[in-house]
N, C-alpha and C positions, 0 to 999 in steps of 0.2 A: 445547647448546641443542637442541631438540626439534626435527624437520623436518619436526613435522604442523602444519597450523594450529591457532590456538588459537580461545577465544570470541570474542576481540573480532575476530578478521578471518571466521567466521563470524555475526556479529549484525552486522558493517559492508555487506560486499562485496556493496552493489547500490543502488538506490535507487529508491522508491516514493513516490510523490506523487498527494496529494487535493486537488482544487479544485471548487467551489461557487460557481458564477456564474449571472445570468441563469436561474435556476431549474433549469440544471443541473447535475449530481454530476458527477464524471469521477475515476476514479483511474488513473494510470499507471506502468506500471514495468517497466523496462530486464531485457535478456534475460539478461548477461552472469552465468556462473558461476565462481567464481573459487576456488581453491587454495593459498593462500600466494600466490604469484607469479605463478600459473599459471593461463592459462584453460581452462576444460576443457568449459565449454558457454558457448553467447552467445545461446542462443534459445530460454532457459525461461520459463516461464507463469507468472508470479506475481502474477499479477492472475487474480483468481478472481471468478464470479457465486454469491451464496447465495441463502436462500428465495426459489427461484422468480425469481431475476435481478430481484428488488428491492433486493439487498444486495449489494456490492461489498466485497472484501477484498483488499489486497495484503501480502506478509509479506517481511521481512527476517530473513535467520539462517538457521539448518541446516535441510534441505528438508522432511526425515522431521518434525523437532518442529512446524514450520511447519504441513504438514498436521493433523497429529493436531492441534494447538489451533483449524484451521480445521473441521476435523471437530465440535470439541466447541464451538465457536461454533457450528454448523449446527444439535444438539440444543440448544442456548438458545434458540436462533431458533424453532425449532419447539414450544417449552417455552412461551416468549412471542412469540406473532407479533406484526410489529407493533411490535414494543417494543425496538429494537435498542438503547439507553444500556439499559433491565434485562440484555440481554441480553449485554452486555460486560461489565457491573461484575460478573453471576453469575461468567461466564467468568474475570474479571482475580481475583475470592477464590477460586477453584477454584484457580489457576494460584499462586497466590500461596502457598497452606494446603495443599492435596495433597502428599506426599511426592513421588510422580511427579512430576506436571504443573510442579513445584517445579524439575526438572532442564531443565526444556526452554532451549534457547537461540533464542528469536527474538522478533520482536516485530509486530504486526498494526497494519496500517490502514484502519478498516470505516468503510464510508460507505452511507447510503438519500439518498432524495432531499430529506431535511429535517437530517442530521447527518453530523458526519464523527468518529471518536474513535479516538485512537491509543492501543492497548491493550499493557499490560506485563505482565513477568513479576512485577514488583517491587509491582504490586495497585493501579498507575496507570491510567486511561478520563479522558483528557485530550481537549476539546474545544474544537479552535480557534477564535480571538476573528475573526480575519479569514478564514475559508473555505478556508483555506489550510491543508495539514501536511503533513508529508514522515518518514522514517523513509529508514534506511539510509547509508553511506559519503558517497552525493553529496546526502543530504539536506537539508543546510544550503543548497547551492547551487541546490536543485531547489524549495527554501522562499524564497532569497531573488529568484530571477528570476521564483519566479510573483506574487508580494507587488507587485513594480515592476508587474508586468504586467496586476494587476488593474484599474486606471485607464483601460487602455484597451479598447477599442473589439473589444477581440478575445474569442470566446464561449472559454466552460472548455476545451473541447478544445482550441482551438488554446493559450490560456494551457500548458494542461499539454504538450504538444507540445513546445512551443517552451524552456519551461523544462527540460524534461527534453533538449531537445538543447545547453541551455547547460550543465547538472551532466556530460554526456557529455565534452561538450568540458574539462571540469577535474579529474574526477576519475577516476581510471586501473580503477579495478572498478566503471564505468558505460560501457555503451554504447548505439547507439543504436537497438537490435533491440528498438523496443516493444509492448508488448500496451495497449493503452488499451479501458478498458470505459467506456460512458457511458450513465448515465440521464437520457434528455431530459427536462422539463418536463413534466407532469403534460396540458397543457392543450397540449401542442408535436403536432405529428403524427409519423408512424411511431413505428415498433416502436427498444425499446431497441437499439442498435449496438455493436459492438463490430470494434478492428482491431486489424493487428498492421505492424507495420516501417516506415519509412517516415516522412516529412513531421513530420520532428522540428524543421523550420527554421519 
């Protein structure tokens, strides 16, 4: 048997979540870098700001291809301002058609303050029905406590916070070293926010 990692524990090992409440955006996601079995960082950035911190992206999967497809999301964005579904679906037939881009292993979560769309390699720009989506290892888990969690009384940050400290607690390549970016409400005051570690409960 092979003692490298393969693809799928590189496209798992982390978990990124988008939530759309109360007119705000927020994507969140966990520090932890993982190697087969082995941690080897717990407090990388995967939550990224584009055009001008109007656009939010977090990625799942090997870091190198991660960027480069965040890179070549940034020239869409700048290609069509504005226009962030043209600007995924250019991206997901690039990613899909290119011989290169064809090799990449990961997968994107972009969100503006009107959309969230989780972008593949496979030439998927899928857009959730309830505000909610998640990508990576503790995804399902980070999708299903922010889902309950919509109902209540709590704003997107704190939803994604909280969800993301319940996928930490069950899944073994999430932890709780988060970077959270958040676009407040258009009509909210201050300046876009952004944190890291911390008040995952």
């Amino acid at each position: 048997m092979p003692n490298h990692p393969g693809p799928d524990t590189l496209w798992h090992g982390t978990t990124i979540l988008a939530v759309r409440k109360g007119g705000s955006t927020v994507i969140a996601g966990d520090g932890q870098v993982s190697m087969g079995q082995t941690i080897v960082k717990s407090a990388a950035k995967k939550v990224r700001r584009l055009a001008d911190g109007r656009v939010l992206a977090g990625f799942a999967g090997a870091t190198a291809d991660a960027f480069t497809l965040i890179e070549r999301l940034e020239a869409k964005l700048e290609q069509y301002p504005e226009q962030l579904a043209r600007a995924c679906v250019d991206l997901a037939k690039d990613w899909r058609t290119d011989r290169y881009l064809r090799r990449l292993e990961a997968m994107l979560l972009v969100a503006d303050r009107g959309s969230i769309f989780t972008v593949t390699g496979v030439g998927d720009v899928l857009e959730p029905d309830a505000g909610v989506a998640a990508i990576g290892s503790g995804g399902n888990f980070a999708l299903a406590a922010a889902t309950a969690l919509m109902d209540t009384d709590r704003s997107a940050e704190e939803v994604a916070r909280r969800a993301m400290g319940i996928a930490a607690d069950i899944c073994v390549y999430t932890n709780r070293e988060l970077v959270v970016e958040v676009l407040p409400p258009l009509h909210g005051e201050g300046r876009p926010r952004s944190g890291q570690g911390g008040g995952v409960g």
